[in-house]
DSSP file (Angstrom, degrees, kcal/mol; ACC not computed):
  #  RESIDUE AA STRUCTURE BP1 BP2  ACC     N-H-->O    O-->H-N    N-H-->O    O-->H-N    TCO  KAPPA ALPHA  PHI   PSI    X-CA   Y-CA   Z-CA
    1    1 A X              0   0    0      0, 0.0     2,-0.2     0, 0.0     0, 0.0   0.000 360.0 360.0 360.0 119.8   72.2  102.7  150.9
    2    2 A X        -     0   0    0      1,-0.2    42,-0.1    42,-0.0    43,-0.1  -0.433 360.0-113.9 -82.1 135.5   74.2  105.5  148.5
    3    3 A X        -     0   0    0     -2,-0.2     2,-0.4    40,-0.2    42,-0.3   0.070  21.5-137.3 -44.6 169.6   77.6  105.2  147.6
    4    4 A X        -     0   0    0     40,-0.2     2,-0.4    42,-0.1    42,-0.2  -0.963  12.9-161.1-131.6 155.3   80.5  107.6  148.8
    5    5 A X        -     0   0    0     40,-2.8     2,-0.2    -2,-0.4    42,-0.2  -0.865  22.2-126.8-132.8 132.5   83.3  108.9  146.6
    6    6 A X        -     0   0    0     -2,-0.4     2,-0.6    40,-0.2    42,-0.2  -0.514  24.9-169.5 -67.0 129.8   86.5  110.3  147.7
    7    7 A X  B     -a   48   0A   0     40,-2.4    42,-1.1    -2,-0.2     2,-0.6  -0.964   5.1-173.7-115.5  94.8   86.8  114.0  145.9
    8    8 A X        -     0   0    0     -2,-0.6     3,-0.1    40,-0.2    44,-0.1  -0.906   3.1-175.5 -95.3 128.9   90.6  115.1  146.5
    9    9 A X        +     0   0    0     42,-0.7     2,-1.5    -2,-0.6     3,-0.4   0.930  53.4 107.1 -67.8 -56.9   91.0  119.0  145.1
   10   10 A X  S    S+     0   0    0     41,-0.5    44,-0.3     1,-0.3    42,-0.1   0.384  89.9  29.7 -42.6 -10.2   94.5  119.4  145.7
   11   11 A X  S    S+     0   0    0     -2,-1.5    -1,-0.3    -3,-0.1     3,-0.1  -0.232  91.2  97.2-137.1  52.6   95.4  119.3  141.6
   12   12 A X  S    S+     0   0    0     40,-0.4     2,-0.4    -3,-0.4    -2,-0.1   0.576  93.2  28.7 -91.4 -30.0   92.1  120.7  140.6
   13   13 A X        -     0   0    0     39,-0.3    41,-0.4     1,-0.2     3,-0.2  -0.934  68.9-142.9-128.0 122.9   94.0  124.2  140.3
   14   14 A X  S    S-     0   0    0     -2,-0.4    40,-0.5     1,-0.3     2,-0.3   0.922  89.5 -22.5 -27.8 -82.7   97.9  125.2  139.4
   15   15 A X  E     -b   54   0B   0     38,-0.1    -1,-0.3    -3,-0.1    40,-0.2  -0.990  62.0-129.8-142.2 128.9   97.7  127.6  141.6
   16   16 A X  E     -b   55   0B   0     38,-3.0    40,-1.7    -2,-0.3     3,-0.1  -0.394  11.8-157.5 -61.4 142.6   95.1  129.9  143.5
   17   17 A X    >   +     0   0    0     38,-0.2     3,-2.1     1,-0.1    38,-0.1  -0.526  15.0 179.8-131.7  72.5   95.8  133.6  143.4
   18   18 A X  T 3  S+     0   0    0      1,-0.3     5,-0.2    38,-0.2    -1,-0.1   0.853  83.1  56.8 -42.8 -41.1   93.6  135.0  146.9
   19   19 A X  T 3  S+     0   0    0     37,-0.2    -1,-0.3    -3,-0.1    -2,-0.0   0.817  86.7  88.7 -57.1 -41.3   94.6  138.3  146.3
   20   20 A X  S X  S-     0   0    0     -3,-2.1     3,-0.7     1,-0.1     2,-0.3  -0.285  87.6-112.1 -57.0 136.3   93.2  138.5  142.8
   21   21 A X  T 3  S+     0   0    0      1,-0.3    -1,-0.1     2,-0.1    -2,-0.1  -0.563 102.7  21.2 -74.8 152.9   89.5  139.7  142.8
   22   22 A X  T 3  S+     0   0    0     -2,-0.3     4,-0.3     1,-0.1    -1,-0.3   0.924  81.4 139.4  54.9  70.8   86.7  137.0  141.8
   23   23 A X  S <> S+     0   0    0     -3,-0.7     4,-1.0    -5,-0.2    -2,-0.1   0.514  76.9  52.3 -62.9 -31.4   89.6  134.1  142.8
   24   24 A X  H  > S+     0   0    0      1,-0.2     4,-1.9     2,-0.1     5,-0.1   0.729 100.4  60.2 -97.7   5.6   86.6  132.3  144.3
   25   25 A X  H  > S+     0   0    0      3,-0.2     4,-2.1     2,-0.2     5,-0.2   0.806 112.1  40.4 -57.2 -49.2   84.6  132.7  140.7
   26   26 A X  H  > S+     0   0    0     -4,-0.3     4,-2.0     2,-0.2     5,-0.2   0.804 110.9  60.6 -72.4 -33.1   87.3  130.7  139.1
   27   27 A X  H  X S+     0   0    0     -4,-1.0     4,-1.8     2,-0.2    -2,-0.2   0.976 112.2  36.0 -33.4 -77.3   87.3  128.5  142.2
   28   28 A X  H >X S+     0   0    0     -4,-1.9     4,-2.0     1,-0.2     3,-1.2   0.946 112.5  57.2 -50.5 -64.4   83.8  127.5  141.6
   29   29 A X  H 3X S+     0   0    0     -4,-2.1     4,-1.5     1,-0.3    -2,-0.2   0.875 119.0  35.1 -55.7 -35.9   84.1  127.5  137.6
   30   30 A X  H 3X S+     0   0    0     -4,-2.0     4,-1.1    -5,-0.2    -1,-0.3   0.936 119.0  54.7 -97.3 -33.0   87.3  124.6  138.1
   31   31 A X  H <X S+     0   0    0     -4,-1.8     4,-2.6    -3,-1.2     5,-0.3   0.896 110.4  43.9 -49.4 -67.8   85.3  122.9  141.4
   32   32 A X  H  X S+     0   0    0     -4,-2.0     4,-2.8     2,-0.2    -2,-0.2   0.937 118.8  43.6 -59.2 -46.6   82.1  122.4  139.3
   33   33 A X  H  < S+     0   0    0     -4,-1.5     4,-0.2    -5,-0.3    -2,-0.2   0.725 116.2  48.0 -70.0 -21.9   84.3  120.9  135.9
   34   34 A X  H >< S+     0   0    0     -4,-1.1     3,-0.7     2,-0.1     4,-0.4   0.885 112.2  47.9 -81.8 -44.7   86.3  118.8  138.2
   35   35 A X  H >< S+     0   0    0     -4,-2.6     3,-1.9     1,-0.2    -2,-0.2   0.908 111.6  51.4 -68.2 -46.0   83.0  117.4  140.2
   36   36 A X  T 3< S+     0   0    0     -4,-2.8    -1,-0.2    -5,-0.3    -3,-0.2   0.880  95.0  74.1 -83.0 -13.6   81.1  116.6  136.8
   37   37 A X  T X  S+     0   0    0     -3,-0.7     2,-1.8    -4,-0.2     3,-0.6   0.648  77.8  77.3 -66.9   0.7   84.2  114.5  135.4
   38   38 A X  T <   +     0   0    0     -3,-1.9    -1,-0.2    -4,-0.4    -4,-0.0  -0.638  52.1 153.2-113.2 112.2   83.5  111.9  137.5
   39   39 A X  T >   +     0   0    0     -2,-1.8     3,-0.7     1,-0.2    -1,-0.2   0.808  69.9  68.9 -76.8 -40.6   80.5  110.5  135.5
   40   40 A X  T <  S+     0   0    0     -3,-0.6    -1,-0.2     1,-0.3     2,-0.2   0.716  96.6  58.1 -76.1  -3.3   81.2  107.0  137.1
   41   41 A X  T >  S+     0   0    0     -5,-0.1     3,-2.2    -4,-0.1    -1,-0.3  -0.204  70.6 145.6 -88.2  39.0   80.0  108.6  140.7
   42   42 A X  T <  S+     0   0    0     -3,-0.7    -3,-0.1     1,-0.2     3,-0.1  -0.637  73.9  14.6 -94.2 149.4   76.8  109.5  139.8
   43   43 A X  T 3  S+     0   0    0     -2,-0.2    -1,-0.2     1,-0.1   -40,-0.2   0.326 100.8 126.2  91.7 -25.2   74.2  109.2  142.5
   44   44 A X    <   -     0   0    0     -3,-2.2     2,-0.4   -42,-0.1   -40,-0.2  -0.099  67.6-125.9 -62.5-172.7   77.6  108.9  145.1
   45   45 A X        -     0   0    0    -42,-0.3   -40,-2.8   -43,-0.1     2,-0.6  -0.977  31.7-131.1-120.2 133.9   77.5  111.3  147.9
   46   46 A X        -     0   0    0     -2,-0.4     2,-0.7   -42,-0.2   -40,-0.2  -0.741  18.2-161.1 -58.7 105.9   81.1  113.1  147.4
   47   47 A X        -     0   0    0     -2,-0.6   -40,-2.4   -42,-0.2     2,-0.3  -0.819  20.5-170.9 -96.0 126.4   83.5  113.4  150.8
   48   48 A X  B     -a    7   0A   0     -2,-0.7   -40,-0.2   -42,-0.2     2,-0.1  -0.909  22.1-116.6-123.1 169.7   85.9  115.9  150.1
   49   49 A X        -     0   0    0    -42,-1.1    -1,-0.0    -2,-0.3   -40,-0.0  -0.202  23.9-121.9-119.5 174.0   88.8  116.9  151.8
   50   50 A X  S    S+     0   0    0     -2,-0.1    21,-0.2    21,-0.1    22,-0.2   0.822  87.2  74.9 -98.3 -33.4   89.1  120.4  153.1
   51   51 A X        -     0   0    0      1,-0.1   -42,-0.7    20,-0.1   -41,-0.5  -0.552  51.3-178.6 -82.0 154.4   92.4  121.5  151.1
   52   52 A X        -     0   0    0      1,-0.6   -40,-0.4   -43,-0.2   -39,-0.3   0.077  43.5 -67.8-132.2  39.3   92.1  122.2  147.8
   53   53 A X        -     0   0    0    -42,-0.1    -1,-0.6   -41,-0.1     2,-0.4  -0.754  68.7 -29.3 132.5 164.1   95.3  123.1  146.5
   54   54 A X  E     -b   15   0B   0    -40,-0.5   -38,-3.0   -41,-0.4     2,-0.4  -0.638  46.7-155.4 -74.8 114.6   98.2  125.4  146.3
   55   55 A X  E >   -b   16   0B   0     -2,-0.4     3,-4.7   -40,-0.2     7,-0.2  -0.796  35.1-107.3-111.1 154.2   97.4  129.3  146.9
   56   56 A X  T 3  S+     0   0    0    -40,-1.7   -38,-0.2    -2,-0.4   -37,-0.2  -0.381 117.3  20.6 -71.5 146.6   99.9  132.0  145.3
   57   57 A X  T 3  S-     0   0    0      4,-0.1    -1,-0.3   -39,-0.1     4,-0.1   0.179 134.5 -82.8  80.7 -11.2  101.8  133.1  149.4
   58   58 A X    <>> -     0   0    0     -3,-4.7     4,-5.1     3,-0.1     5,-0.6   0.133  49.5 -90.1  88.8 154.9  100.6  129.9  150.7
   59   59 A X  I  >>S+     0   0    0      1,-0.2     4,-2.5     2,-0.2     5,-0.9   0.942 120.2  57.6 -72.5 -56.0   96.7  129.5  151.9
   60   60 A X  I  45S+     0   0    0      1,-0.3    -1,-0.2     2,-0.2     5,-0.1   0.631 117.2  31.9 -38.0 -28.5   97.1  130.3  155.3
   61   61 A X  I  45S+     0   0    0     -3,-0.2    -1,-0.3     3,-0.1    -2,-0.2   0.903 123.2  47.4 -74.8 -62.2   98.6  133.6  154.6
   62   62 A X  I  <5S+     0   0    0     -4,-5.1    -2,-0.2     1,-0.2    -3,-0.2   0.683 130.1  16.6 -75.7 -17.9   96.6  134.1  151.4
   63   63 A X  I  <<S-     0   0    0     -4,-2.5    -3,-0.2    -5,-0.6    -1,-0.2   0.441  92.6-132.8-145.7  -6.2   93.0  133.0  153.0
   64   64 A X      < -     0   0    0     -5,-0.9     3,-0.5     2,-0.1     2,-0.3  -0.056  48.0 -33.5  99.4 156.1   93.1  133.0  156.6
   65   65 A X  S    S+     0   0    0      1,-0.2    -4,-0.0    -5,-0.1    -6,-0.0  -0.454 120.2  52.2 -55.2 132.7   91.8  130.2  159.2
   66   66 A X     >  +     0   0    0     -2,-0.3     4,-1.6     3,-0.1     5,-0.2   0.556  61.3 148.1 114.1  10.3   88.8  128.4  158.1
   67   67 A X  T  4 S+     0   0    0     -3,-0.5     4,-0.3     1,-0.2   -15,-0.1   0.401  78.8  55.7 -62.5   3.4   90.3  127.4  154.4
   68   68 A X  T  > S+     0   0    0      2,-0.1     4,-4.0     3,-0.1    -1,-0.2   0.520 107.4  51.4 -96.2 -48.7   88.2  124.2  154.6
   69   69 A X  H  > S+     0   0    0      1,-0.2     4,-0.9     2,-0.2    -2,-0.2   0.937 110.8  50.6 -46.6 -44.1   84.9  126.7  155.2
   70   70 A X  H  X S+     0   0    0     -4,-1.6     4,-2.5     2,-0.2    -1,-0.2   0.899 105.5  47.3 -32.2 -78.3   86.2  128.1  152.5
   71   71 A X  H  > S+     0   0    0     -4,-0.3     4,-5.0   -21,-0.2    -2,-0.2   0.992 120.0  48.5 -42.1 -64.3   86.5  124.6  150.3
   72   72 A X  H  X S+     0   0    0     -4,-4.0     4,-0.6     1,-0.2    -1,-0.2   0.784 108.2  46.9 -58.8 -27.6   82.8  124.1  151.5
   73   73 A X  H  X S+     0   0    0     -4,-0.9     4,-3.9    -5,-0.2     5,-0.4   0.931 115.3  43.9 -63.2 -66.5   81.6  126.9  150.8
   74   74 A X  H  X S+     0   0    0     -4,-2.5     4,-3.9     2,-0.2    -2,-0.2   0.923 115.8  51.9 -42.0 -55.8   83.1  127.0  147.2
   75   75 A X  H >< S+     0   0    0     -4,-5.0     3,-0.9     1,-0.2    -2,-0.1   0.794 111.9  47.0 -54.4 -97.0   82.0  123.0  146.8
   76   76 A X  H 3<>S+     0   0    0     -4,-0.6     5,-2.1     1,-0.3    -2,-0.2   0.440 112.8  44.3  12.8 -64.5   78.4  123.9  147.8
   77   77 A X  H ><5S+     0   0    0     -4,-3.9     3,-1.1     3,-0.2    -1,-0.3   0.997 113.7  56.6 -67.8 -53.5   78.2  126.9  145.5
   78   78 A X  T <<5S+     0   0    0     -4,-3.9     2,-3.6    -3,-0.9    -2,-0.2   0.753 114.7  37.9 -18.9 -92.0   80.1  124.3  142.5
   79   79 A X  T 3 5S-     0   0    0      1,-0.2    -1,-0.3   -51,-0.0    -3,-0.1  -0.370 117.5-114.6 -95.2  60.7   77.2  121.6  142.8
   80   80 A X  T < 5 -     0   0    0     -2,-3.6    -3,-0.2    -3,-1.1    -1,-0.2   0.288  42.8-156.2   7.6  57.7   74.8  123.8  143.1
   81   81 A X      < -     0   0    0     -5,-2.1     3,-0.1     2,-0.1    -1,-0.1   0.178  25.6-145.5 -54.6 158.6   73.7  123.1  146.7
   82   82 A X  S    S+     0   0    0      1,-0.4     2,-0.3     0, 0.0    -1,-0.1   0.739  89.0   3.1-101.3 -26.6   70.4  123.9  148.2
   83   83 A X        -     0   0    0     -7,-0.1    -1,-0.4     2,-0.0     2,-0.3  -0.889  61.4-138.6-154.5-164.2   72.2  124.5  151.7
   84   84 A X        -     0   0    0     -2,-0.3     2,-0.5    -3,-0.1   -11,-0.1  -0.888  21.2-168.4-159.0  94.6   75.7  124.6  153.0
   85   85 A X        -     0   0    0     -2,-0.3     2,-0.5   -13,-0.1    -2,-0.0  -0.959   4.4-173.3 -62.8  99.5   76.4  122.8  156.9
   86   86 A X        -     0   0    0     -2,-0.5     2,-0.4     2,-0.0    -2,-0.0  -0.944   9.8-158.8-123.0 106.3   79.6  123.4  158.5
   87   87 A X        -     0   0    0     -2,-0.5     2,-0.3     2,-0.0    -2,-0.0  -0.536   7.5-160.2 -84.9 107.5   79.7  121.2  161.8
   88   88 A X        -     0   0    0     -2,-0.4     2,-0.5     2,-0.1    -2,-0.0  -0.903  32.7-117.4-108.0 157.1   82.4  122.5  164.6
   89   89 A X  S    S+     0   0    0     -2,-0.3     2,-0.3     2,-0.1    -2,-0.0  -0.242  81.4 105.3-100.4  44.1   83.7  120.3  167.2
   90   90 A X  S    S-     0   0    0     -2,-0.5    -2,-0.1     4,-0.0     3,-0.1  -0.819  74.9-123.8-119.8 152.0   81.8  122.8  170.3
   91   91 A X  S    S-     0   0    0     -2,-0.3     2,-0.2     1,-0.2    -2,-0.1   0.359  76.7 -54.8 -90.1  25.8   79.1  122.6  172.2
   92   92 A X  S    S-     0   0    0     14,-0.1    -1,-0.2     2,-0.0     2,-0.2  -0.488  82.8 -38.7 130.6-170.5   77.5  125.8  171.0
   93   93 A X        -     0   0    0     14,-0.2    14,-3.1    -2,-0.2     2,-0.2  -0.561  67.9-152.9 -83.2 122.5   78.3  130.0  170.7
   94   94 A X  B     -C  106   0C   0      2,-0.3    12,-0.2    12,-0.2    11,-0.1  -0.571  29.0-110.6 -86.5 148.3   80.4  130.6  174.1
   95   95 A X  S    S-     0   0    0     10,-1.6     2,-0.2    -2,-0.2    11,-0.1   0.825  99.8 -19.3 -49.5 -36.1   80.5  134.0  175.8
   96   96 A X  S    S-     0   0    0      9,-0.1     2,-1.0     8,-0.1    -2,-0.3  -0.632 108.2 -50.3-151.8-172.3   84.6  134.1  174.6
   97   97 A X    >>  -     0   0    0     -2,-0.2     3,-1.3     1,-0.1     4,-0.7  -0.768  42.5-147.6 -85.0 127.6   86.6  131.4  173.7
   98   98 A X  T 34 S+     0   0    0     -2,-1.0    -1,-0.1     1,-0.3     8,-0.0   0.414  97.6  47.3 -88.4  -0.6   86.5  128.7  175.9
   99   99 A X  T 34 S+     0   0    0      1,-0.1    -1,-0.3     0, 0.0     3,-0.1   0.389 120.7  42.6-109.5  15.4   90.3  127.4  175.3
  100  100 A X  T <4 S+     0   0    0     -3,-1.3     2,-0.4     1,-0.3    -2,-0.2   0.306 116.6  55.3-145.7 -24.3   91.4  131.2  175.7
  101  101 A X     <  -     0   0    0     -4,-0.7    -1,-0.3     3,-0.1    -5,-0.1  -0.964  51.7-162.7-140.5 124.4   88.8  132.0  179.0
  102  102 A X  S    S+     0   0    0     -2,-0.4    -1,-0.1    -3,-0.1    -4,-0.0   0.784  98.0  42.6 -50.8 -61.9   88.3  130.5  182.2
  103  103 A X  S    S+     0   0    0      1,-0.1     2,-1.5    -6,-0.0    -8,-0.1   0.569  76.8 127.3 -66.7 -17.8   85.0  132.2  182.5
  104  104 A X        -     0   0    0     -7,-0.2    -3,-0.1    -9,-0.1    -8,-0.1  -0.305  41.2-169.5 -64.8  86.8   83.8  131.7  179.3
  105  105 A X        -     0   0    0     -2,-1.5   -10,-1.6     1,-0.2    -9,-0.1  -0.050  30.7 -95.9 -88.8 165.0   80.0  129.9  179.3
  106  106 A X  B     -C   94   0C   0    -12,-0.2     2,-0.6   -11,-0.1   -12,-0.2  -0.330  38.9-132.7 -67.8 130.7   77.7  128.4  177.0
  107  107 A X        -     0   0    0    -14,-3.1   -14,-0.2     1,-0.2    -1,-0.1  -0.758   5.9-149.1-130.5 122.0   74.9  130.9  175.7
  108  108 A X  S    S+     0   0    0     -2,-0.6     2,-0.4     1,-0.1    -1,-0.2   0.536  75.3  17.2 -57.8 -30.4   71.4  129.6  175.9
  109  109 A X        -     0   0    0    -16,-0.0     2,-0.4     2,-0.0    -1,-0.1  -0.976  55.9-173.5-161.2 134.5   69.8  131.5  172.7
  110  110 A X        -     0   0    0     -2,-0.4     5,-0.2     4,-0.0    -2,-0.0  -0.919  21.9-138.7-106.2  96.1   71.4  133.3  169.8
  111  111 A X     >  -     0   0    0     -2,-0.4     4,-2.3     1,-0.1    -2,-0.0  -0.298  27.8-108.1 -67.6-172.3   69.1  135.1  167.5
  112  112 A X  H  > S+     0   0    0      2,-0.2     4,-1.2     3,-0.1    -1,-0.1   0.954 119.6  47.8 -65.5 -70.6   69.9  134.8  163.9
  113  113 A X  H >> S+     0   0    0      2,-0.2     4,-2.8     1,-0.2     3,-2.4   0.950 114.7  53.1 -39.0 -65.3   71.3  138.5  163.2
  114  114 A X  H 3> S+     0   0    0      1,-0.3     4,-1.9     2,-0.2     3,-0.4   0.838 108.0  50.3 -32.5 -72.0   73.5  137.8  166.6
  115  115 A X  H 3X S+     0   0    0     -4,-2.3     4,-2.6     1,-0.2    -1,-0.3   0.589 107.6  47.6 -45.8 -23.8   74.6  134.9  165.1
  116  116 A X  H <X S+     0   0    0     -3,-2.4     4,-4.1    -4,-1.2     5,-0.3   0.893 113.4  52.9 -65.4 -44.4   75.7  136.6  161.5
  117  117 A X  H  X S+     0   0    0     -4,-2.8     4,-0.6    -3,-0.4     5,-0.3   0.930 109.5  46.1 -79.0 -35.0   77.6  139.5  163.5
  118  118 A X  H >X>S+     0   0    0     -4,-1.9     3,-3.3    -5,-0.3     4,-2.1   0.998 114.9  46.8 -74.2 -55.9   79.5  137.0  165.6
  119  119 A X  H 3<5S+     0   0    0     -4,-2.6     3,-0.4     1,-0.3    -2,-0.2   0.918 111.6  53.4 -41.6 -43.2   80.3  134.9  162.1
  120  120 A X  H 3<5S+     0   0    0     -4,-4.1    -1,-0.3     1,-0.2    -2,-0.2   0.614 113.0  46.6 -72.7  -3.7   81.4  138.5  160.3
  121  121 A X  H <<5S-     0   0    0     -3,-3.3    -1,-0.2    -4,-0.6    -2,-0.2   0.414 127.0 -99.2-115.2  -2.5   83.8  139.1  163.3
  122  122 A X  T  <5 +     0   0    0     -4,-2.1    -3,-0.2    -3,-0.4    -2,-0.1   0.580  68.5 143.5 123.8   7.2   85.2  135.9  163.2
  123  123 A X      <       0   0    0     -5,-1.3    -1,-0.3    -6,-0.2    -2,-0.1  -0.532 360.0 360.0 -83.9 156.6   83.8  133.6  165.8
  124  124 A X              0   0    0      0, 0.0    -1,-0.2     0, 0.0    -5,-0.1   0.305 360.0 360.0-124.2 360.0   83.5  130.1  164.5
């Protein structure tokens, strides 16, 4: 049985600047240096929390819904991950949004390209 350690971000960074190009280059670069100071977790599995901190307009503004996808993404790339799982609380890719739609049903097979085009227009 592995250990856990609790990873809080939130003072990993001053401030975030989303608007700035490569922000999530820096992200990663302060993500990865904060994640290897903790020597005494080696071998834990890290849970970390989804905020990481103050961004320059506030994050919601500066980075949209999904700023925890975001975080995960960003950890993942940090500790050089082999893959990247992001878990939603649905029972699979709906015709529409199902809190938004009456009609909106469950759809039995997704190809892989389908799925990309729905992520690049925003469905989660």
């Amino acid at each position: 049985c592995r250990s856990s350690v609790y990873v809080n971000l939130s003072n990993v960074f001053d401030s975030l600047d989303a608007s700035k190009r490569g922000y999530q280059l820096e992200a990663v670069a302060g993500i990865r240096n904060y994640m290897s100071s903790l020597n005494s977790s080696k071998g834990s599995v890290p849970i970390v929390t989804g905020y990481m901190g103050e961004f320059a307009g506030g994050i919601v503004d500066a980075v949209g819904r999904g700023y925890s996808d975001l975080t995960a993404a960003l950890v993942a790339s940090a500790v050089r991950a082999d893959a990247l799982q992001v878990w939603k609380e649905s029972d699979g890719i709906f015709s529409g949004n199902p809190t938004k739609m009456d009609n909106a049903r469950l759809v039995r097979y997704v190809s892989p390209s389908e799925a990309a085009e729905l992520t690049y227009f925003g469905n989660e």
